[in-house]
C-alpha positions as CSV (number, residue, x, y, z in Angstrom):
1,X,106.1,86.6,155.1
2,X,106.8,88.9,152.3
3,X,104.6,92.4,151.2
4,X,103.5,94.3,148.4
5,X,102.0,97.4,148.3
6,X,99.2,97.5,145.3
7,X,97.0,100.6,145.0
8,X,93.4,100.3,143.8
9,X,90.1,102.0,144.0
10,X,86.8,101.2,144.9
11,X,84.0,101.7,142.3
12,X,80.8,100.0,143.4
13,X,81.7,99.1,146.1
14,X,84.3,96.6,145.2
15,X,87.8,97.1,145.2
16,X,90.1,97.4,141.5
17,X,93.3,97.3,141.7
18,X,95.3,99.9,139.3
19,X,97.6,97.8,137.9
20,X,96.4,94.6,136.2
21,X,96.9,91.4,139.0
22,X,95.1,88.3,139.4
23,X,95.5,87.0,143.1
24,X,94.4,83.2,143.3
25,X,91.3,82.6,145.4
26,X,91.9,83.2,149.5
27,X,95.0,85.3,149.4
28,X,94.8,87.1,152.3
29,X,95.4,90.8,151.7
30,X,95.2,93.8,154.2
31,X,93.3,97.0,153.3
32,X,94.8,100.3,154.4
33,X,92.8,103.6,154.2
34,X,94.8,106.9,153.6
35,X,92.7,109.8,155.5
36,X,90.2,107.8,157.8
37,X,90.0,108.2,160.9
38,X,90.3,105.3,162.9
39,X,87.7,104.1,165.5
40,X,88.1,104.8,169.3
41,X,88.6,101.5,170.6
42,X,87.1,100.7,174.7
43,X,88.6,99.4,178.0
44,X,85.8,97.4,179.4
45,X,86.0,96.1,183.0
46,X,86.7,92.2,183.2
47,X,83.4,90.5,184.2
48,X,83.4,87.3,186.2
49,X,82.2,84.5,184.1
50,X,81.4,82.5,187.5
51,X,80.4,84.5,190.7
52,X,81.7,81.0,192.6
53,X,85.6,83.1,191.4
54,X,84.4,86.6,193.0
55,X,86.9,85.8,196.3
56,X,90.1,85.4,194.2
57,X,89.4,89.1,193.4
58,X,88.4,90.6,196.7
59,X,91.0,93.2,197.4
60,X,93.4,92.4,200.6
61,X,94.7,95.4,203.3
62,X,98.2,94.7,204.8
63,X,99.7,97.5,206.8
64,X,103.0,97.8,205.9
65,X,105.9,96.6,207.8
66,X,109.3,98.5,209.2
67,X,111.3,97.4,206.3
68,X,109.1,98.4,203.9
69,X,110.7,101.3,202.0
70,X,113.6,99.2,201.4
């Protein structure tokens, strides 16, 4: 996949490119936005789509066994 780096502007809300480039219908492009800050993405805890699964999750004691600093 190759890349080229076009600058533009946005004036009412769409997006002009400053040089003059037609790009044929459903090129994908990616959209980069010098000085935003990006959003804080979240961590949620997994949920269980079936509580029937909730024992393959229960947590298991062992007590550790002589050898088990090796």
């Amino acid at each position: 996949m190759g890349l080229r780096v076009l600058e533009g502007v946005v004036e009412r809300g769409q997006i002009r490119l400053r040089e003059n480039l037609e790009l044929p219908d459903n090129t994908r492009v990616y959209i980069i936005i010098p000085g935003e800050q990006a959003e804080v993405g979240h961590i949620y805890s997994p949920r269980l789509l079936n509580r029937s699964d909730l024992p393959d999750f229960q947590l298991e004691v062992r007590e550790a066994g002589p050898d088990a600093n090796i």
